[in-house]
Residue, then its C-alpha position, 0 to 999 in steps of 0.5 A: x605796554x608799548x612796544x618800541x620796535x613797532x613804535x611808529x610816529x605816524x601811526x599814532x592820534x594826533x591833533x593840530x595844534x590849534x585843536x587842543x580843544x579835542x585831545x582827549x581828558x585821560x593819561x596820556x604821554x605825548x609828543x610834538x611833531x613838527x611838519x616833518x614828522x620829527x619828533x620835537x618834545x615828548x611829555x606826559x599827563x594825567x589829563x591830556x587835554x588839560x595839560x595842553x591848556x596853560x602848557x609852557x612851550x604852546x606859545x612858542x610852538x603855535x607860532x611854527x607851522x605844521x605842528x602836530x600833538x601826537x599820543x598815547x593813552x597810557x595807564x596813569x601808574x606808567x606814564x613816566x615808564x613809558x615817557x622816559x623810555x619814548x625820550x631815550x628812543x626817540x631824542x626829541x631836542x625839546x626835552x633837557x637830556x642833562x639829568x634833572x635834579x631836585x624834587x621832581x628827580x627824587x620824585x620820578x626815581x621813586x615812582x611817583x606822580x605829582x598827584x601822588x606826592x601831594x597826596x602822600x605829603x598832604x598838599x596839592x598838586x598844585x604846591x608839588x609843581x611850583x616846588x619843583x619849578x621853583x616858584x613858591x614854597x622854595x624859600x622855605x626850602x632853602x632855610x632848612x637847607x642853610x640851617x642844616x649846613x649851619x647847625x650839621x644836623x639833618x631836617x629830622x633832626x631840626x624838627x624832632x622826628x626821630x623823638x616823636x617817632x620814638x615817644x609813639x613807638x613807647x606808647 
């Protein structure tokens, strides 16, 4: 585990920003440090270099000069651990420090990754992520919210869980 006292920027691997291209292909949390050495942004992933391909801040850090992509390899099962305990050290200014809300809240107080989600609710990762930027599937969300609202029932009631659960716990 990463030790926060001995935590030293500087001494991490790190790549310049046009060379995405070398970060490695395995788990890592990750920050941006600008020319200064401070730290902008901290995040994590399953597959760094992956990850930095379509990474929603790369254009508008790309266009400041001296940036850095600095890492840590972490095993997959502590990259939020070690992620969140690397944004409270550290402060990055990047990294929304209101708490976050809604799926991927519930998510990381349980523990889990997006991968591991998907797999737990039988979709992709892919489906998991757009939930939680509120890019597709939300709609339907939000119907079930306003019929529970409207009806004063529970999703597990709209859609029988409880009575399924019981008629297989007969059986």
């Amino acid at each position: 585990m990463l030790a926060l006292e001995n935590f030293h920027v500087l001494s991490l691997p790190c790549m310049a920003i046009e060379d995405l291209a070398k970060l490695p292909e395995t788990p890592c949390v990750y920050l941006v440090v600008n020319s200064q050495g401070k730290v902008l942004y901290v995040g994590k992933s399953e597959n760094l270099r992956k990850r930095w391909k379509s990474h929603y801040k790369l254009s508008s850090l790309i266009e400041e000069s001296g940036i850095r992509i600095s890492y840590v390899e972490v095993q997959e099962d502590l990259l939020f651990k070690v992620e969140r305990a690397l944004i409270n050290a550290l402060n990055p200014p990047l990294n929304e420090n209101e708490p976050s809300k809604g799926i991927a809240s519930l998510r990381q107080r349980v523990g889990l990754t997006q991968r591991q989600l998907a797999d737990l609710v039988g979709v992709t990762e892919t489906t998991v992520r757009n939930w939680e930027n509120n890019r597709s599937g939300v709609e339907w969300f939000e119907r079930v919210a306003k019929l529970c609202d409207s009806l004063q029932c529970t999703p597990n009631d709209l859609f029988g869980y409880q009575k399924i659960a019981e008629s297989e716990e007969k059986a």
